[in-house]
N, C-alpha and C positions, 0 to 999 in steps of 0.2 A: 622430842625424842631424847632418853638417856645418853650419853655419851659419858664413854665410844661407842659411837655406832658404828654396825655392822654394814654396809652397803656394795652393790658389785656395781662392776664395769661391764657392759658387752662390746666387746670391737666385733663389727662382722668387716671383715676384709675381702680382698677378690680375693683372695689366697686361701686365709687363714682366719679363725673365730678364735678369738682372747676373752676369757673370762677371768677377770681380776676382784678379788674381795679384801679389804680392807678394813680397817677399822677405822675409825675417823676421830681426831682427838679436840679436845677445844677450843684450838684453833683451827679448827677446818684441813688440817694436813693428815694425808693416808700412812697407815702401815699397813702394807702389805703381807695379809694371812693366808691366801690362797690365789693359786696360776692355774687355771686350763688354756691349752693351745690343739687346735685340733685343724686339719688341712681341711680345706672348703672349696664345693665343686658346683655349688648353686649358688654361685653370685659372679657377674659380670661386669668388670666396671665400675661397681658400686651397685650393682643392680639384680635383686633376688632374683634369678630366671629358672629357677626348681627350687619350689618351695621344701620336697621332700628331703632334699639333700641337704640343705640350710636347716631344717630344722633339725636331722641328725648331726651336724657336726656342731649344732647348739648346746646339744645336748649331752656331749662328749664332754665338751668343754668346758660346761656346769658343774659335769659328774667331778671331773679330775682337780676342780677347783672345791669344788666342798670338798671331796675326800679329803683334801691337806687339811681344811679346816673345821670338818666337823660341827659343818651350819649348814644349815640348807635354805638358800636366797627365795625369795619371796616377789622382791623388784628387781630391778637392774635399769640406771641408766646407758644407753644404747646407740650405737654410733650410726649413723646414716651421712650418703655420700652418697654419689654419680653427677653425671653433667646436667642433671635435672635443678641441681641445685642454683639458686640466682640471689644475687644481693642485692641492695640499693640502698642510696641515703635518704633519710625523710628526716623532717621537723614540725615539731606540734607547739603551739602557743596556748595557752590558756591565762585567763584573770585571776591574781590569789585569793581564794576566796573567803580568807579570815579576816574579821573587820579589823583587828589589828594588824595585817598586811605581814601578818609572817606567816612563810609558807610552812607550810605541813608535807604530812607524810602522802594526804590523801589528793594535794597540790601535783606531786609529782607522780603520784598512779593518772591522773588527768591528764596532765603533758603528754606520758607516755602515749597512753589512748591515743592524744590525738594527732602523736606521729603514726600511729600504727593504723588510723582511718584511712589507707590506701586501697586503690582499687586492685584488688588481687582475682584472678580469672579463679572460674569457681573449682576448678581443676586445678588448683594449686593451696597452700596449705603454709601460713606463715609460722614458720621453725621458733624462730627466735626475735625478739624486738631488743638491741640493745644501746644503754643510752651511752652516747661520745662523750658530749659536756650538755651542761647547762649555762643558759645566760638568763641572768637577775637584768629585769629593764636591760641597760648598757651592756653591762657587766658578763666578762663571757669568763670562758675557761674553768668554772666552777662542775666540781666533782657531785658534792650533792647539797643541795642549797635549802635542806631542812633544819628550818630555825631561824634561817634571813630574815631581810625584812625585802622587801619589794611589792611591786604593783604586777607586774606583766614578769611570768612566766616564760620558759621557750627551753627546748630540747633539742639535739640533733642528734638522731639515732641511725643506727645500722638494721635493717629489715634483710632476714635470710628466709627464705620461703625454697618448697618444695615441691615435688607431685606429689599429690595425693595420694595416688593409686601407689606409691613408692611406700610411701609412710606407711599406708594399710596394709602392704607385704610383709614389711618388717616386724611389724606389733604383729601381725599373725603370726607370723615363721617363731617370735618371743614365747608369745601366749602357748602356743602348741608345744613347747619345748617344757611348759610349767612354770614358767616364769614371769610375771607383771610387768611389763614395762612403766617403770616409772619418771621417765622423761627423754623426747630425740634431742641427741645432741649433734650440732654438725660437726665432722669428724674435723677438719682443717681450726675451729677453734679448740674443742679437745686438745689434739696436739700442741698447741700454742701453749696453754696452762702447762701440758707438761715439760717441755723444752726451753722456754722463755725466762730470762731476769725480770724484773723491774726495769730495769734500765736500759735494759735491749728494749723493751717496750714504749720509754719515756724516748729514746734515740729514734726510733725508726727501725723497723726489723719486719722483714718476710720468711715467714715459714714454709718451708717448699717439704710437704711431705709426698717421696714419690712410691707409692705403694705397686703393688700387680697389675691393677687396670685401671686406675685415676692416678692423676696428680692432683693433691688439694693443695691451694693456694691461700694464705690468710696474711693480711700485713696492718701490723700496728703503727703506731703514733701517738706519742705525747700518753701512752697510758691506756688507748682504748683502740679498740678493732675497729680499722677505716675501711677495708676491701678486700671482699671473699672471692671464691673461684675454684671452679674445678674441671680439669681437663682430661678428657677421656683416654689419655695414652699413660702407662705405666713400665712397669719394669717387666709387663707379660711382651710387652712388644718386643724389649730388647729379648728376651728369651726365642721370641718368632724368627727373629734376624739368624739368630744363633743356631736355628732349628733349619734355615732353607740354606745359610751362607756352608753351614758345616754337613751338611746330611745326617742329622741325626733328632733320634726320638726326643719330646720337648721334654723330656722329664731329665733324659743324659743335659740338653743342653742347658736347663734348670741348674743343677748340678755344677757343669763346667762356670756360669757366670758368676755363681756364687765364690766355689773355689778358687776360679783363674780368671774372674771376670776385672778387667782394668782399664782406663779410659784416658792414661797417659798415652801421645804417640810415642815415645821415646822408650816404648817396651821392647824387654829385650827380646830380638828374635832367635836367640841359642835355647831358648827354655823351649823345651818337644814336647807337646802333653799327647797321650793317647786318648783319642775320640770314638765311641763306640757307636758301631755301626747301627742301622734299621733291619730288626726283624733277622737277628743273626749275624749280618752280616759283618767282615773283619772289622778291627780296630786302625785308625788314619792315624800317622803322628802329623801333629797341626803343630807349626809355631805358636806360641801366645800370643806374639806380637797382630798373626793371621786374626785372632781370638778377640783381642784390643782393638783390630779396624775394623772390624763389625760392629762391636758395641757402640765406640765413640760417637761415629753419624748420628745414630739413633739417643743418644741422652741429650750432644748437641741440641736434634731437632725438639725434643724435649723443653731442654733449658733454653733456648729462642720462645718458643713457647709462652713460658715462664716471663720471661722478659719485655713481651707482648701485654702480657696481662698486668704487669707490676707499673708498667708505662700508662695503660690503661687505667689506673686505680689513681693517677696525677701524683702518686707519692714514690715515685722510682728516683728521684732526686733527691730526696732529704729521709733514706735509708741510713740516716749514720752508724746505725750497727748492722747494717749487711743482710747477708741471707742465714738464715740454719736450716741443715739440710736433714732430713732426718725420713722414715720410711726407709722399706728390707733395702730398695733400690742405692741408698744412700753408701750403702756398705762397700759397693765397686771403689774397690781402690784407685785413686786420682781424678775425684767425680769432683773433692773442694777444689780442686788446680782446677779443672772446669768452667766449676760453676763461677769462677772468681775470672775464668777470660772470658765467657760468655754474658755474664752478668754487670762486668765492670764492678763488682763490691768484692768488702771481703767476704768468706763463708766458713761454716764451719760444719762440724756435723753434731744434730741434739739426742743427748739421750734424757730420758725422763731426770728430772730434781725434785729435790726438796719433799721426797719421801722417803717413810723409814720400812722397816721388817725384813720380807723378803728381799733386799732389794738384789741380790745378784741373781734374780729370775726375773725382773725388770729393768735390769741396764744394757738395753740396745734400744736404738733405734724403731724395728719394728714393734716394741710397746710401750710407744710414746703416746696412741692415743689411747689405746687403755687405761693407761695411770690418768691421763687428761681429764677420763669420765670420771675418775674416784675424786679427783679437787675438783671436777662441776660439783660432784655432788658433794662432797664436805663442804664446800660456798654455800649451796643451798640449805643443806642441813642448821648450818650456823650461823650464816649471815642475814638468810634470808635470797640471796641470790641474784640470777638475771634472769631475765624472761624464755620459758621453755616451754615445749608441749605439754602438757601434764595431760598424759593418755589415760590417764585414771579417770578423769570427767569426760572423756569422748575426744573424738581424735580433733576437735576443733577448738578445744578450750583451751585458751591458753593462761599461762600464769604472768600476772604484770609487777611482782616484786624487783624495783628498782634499785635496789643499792649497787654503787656502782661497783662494777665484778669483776677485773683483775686487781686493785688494789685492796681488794679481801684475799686472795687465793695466795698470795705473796707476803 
């Protein structure tokens, strides 16, 4: 492919559908040429439940994104997410098989395979196969071991798999919209590419993106992604709280969390906001602080959560660079004072890096996994990539180019 290349993003959100277009230059980094953001009422969770309405705010989103840039997208790599999603560690060994014992390129397509020969239920559908390190005979810690010399190959990779029937919503709701989908990406490593250093990633770092109806989970080490996760509570819940604690419509109290939503206790209770009522009725003055002990509980029981799962992954100990908080939910003022007593680390909040163009229609939080999808795809464009669905061969083909994939995107 010429470069720059032209490539989009699709974020489908519980919320909201981002469609980002990009140019991609030769080293693999986005300038952002075109933004659609369109509200979305057919997704749950992370989970298409009206395909008709999914695929109208697709196609919103498309519209107002080419209109900036006067292309009209063709693929789109594609974000998916919900609690369907599951990770796990595998390792594949294979013999090198060049009589001079250096391995090759097609050495390490083999290893891959033969982490990825696990027994997957037929009802499910493996996302991505990605390789941690390799180890030559002894020899471990090795990034890509093409051109060594050794006997016995060996891999440890991260396996993210999904529901099928999930994946097939998606590429429909794509396809129906006019669009191709050209690879599922999981939304929790997306965000990671966009939010992330090198060095947060050689350190130890957890990405805690809390969007509307999921929190994705993803935590790196030493350079590579060690443990995914995705929990089905969001920042729709804190708005639920806000909806039965205050009496009011979920769209006013949408509204209020945004504006006056905060999660320090030590908010002040002098500040009076008016709360509008259900179906007419008057306007309450609420303290903020009233406002703050609703929320808190609720991102609390969240970030425990969180904490459960990062314990669970064995690497909650050697996090040296903390958490990054990132997703719309992330925006509540005093959520890093939080996340940092809740969590025991430090935290901070991510907005997308290390792209150019548009970028002050890309610096928040909630499009962080959009820009995520434009560096998968300028990796894959240019390096060659990591292993993704390539929906273009059938929803079961996957693609096994191994170079290894955050220290290309960086």
């Amino acid at each position: 492919m010429a470069l720059p290349a032209k490539v989009m993003g699709l974020d489908l959100g519980t919320t909201k559908v981002s469609a980002l277009v990009a140019e991609i230059d030769k080293s693999g980094k986005p300038s952002i040429i075109g933004v659609g953001t369109k509200k979305c009422e057919g997704i749950r969770r992370g989970v298409i439940v009206d395909i008709e309405k999914t695929i109208s705010a697709i196609e919103a989103a498309i519209q107002e994104a080419e209109i900036m840039t006067d292309h009209s997208a063709r693929g789109a790599f594609v974000s998916i997410s919900g609690d369907h999603v599951r990770g796990m560690n595998s390792t594949g060994v294979v013999a090198v098989s060049r009589p001079d014992k250096e391995i090759s390129e097609h050495d390490v397509e083999r290893v891959v395979n033969a982490a990825r020969a696990v027994v997957v239920p037929s009802d499910r559908l493996i996302l991505h196969v990605i390789p941690q390190e390799f180890v030559v005979d002894d020899q471990g810690g090795i990034d890509l071991p093409i051109g060594m010399s050794g006997i016995r190959l060996e891999v440890a990779a991260h396996i993210i798999t999904c529901a099928t029937t999930c994946a097939q919503n998606v590429i429909k709701s794509v396809k129906r919209a006019g669009v191709d989908v050209s690879g599922l990406v999981l939304q929790p490593l997306a965000t990671g590419l966009a939010v992330l250093t090198q060095e947060e990633m050689d350190l130890g770092v957890a990405v805690v993106d809390i969007g509307g109806g999921t929190t994705d989970i993803s935590v790196f080490k030493d350079g590579a992604i060690r443990h995914t996760a995705v929990l089905s509570f969001g920042g729709n819940n804190v708005t639920n709280d806000l909806v039965i604690g205050l009496r009011t419509p979920f769209g006013q109290a949408e509204n209020l969390k945004i504006e006056y939503g905060c999660a320090r206790a030590s908010t002040s209770e002098h500040e009076i906001i008016d709360v509008p009522g259900v179906q007419g009725r008057k306007t309450r003055p609420i303290s903020r602080k009233v406002i703050a002990q609703i929320i808190r509980p609720r991102l609390e029981e969240i970030l425990y959560l969180v904490k459960g799962q990062l314990m669970k992954s064995e690497y909650y100990e050697v996090l040296g660079a903390g958490v990054v908080l990132t997703g719309g939910t992330s925006l509540i003022t005093g959520i890093e004072d939080l996340a940092e007593d809740v969590l025991s680390m430090p935290a901070r909040m991510g907005t997308p890096e290390n792209v150019g163009g548009l970028v002050e229609y890309v610096n928040d939080p909630r499009m962080s996994t959009g820009v995520g999808l434009l560096h998968f795809a300028g990796n894959a464009i240019v390096k060659g990539g990591v292993t993704a669905v390539d929906t273009q061969g059938g929803i079961g083909n996957v693609l096994v180019k191994v170079r290894r994939w955050v220290s290309t995107v960086f």
